[in-house]
C-alpha positions as MATLAB code, in Angstrom:
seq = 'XXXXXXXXXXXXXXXXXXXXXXXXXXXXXXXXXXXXXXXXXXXXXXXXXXXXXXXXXXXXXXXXXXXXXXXXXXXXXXXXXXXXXXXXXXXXXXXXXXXXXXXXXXXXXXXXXXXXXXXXXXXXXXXXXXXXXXXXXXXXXXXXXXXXXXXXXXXXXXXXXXXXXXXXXXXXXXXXXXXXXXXXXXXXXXXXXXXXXXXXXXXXXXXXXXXXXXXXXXX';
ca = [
     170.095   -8.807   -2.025;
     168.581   -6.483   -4.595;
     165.026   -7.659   -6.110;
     162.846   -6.189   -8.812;
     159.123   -6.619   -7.858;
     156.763   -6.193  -11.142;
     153.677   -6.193  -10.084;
     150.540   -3.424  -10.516;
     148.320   -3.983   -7.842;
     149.354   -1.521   -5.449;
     148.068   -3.195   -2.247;
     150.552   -6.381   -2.930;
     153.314   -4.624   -4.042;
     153.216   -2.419   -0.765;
     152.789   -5.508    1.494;
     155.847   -7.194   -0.282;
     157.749   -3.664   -0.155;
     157.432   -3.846    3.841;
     157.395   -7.730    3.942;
     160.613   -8.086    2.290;
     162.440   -4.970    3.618;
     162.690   -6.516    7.041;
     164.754   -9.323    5.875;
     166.862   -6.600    4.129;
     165.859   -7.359    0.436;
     166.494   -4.079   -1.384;
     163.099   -4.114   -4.032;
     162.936   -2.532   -7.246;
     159.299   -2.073   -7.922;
     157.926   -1.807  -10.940;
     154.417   -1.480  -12.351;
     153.973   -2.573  -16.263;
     156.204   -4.549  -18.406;
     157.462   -2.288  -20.399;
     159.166   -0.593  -17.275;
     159.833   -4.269  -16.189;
     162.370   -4.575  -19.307;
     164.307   -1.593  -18.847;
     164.797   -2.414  -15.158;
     166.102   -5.568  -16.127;
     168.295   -4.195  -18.524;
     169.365   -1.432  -16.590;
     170.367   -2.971  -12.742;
     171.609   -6.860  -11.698;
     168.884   -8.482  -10.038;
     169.570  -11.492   -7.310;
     165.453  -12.459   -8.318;
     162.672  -11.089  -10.121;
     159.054  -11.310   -9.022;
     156.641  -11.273  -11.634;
     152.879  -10.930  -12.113;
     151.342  -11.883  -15.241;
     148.683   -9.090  -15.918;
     150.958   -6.376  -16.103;
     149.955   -3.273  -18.398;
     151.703   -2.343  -21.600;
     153.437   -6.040  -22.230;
     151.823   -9.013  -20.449;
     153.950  -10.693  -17.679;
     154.169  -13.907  -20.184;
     155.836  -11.551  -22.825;
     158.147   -9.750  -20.559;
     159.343  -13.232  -19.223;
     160.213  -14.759  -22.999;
     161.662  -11.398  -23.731;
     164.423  -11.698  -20.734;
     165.053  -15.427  -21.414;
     165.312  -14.595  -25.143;
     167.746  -11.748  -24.286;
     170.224  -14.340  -22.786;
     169.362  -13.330  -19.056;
     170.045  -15.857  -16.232;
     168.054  -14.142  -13.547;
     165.820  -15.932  -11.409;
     162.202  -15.143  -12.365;
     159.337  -16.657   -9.981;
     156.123  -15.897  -11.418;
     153.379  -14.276   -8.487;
     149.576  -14.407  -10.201;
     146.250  -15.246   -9.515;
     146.078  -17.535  -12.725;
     145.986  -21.328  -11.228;
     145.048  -22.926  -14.600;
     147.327  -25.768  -15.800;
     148.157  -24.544  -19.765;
     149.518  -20.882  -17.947;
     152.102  -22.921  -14.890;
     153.190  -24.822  -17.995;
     153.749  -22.082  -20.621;
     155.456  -20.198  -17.620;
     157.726  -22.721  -16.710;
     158.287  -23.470  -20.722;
     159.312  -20.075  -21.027;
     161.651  -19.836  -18.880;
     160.504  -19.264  -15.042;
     162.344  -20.720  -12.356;
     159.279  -21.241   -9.891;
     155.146  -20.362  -10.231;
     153.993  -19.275   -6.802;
     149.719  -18.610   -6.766;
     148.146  -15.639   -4.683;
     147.508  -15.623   -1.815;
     150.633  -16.858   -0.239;
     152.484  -16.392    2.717;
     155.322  -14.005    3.027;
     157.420  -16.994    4.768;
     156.983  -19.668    1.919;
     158.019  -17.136   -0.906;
     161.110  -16.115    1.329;
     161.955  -19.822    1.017;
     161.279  -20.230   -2.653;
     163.206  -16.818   -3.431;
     165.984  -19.109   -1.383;
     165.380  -22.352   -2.997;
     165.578  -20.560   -6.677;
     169.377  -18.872   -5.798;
     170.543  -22.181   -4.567;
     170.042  -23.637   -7.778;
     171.299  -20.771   -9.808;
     174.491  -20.609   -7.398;
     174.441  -24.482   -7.985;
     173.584  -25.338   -4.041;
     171.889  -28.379   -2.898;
     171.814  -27.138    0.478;
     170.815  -23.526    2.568;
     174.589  -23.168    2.812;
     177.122  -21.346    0.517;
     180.935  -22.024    1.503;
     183.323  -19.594    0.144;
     187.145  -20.542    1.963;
     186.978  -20.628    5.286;
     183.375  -18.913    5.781;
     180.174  -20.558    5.721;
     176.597  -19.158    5.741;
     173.378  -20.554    6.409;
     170.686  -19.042    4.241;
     167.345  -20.015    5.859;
     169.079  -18.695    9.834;
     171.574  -15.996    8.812;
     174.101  -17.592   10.312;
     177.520  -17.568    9.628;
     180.876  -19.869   10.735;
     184.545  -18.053   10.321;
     186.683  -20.764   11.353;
     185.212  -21.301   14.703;
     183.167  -18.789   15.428;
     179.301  -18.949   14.481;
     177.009  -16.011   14.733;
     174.030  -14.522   13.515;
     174.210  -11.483   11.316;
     171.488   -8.818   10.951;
     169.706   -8.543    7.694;
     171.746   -6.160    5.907;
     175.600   -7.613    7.379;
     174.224  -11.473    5.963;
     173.575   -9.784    2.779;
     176.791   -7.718    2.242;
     178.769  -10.976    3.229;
     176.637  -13.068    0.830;
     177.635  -10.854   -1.951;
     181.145  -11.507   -1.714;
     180.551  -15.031   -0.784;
     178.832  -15.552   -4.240;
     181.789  -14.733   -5.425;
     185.067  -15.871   -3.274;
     188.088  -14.228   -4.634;
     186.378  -11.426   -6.835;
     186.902   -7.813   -5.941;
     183.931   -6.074   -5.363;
     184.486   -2.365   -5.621;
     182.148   -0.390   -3.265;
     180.085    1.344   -6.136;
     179.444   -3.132   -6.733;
     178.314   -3.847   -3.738;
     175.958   -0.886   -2.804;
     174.465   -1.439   -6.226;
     173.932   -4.761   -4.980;
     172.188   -4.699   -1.632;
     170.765   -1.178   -1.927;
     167.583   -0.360   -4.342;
     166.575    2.609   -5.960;
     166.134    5.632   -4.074;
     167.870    4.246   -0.748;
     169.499    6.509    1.015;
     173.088    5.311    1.479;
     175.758    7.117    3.718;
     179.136    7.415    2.083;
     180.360    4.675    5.063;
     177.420    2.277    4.840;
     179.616   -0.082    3.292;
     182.818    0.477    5.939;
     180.373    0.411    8.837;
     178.673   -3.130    7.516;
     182.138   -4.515    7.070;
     183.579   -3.103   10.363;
     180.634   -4.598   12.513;
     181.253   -8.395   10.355;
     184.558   -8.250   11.262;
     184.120   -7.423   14.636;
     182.227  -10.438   15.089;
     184.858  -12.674   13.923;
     188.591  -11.407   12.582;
     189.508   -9.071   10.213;
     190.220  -11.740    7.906;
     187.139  -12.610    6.869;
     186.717   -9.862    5.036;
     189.974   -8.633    3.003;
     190.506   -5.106    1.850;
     192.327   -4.795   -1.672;
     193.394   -0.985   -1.169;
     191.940    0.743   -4.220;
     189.974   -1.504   -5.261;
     187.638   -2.743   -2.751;
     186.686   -5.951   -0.625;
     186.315  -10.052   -1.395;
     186.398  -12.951    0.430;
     189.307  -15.400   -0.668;
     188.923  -18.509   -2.820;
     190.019  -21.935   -0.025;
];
């Protein structure tokens, strides 16, 4: 998954950076919100994390200007402010969850969960595309019979074309979506992800479209 982290404190951003990368979420970080806008406009964002006292355009402003713009991305709002009128203008403008510093790296790995669920319309941990099934809070995932765990980046590959069972995903799509800026990426990352998830289970869990890329099919 592919994150943009707006935030200008650079000890919290760098904590997230590493936090997050060993779950293999790709982050975008940004610093003002001027530079939070053009990101947004710019790349397709599974979440966005965003601090309210941004330079340039307040965090408030950046999140009306997103909503206003017609943008369904899931925005959780990471600040210091605790104070009852800002959690309810935040949430009245358009943020999916308010999450106060300090906080645990664990809790706002579930809430970053709990806010996709609900935008993928989930009730659950689990998204079921045909015959696959993955858990979201283990990174697990059933193929007919066969349950295993994936590493970071295989889950997140597979969850990209699980969001979206029988839709081609080109590879250009799908490193754009589980790779941030200045990542290196071999020219194979995306054949080697796919061989090792089939491997696991069956070549058909994974179909190849030649020319066009990969997807999972619809049940």
């Amino acid at each position: 998954m592919r994150l943009l982290l707006v935030e200008d404190d650079r000890m919290i951003a760098e904590a997230l950076l590493k936090g997050l990368g060993r779950h293999a979420i790709s982050v975008d970080w940004v610093t003002d919100g001027k530079a939070a806008l053009e990101a947004v406009d710019l790349a397709e964002y599974g979440v966005v994390l965003l601090d309210l006292g941004l330079p340039r355009i307040d965090g408030m402003q950046v999140l009306e200007s997103i909503r206003k713009a017609g943008k369904g991305v899931p925005i959780l709002i990471l600040t210091a402010r605790d104070d009852l009128p800002s959690r309810v203008k935040g949430l009245d403008l358009g943020a999916d969850d308010y999450v106060l510093k300090p906080f645990e790296l664990d809790e706002l790995l579930a809430r970053i969960r709990a806010v996709m669920r609900r935008k993928a319309g989930h009730a659950q941990s689990l998204i079921q595309a045909g015959e696959v099934t993955l858990d979201l809070a283990t990174h697990s995932v059933t193929f007919r019979e066969a349950t295993e765990t994936l590493s970071a980046r295989e889950f997140a590959l597979l969850r990209t074309l699980a969001e979206r069972p029988g839709l081609i995903l080109s590879r250009s799509q799908l490193e754009e979506r589980i790779y941030g800026w200045g990542e290196e990426i071999e020219s194979n990352a995306i054949d080697v992800l796919i061989h090792y998830i089939r491997k696991r289970f069956h070549k058909d869990v994974i179909r190849n479209v030649r020319g066009a890329g990969w997807m999972i099919p619809k049940a």
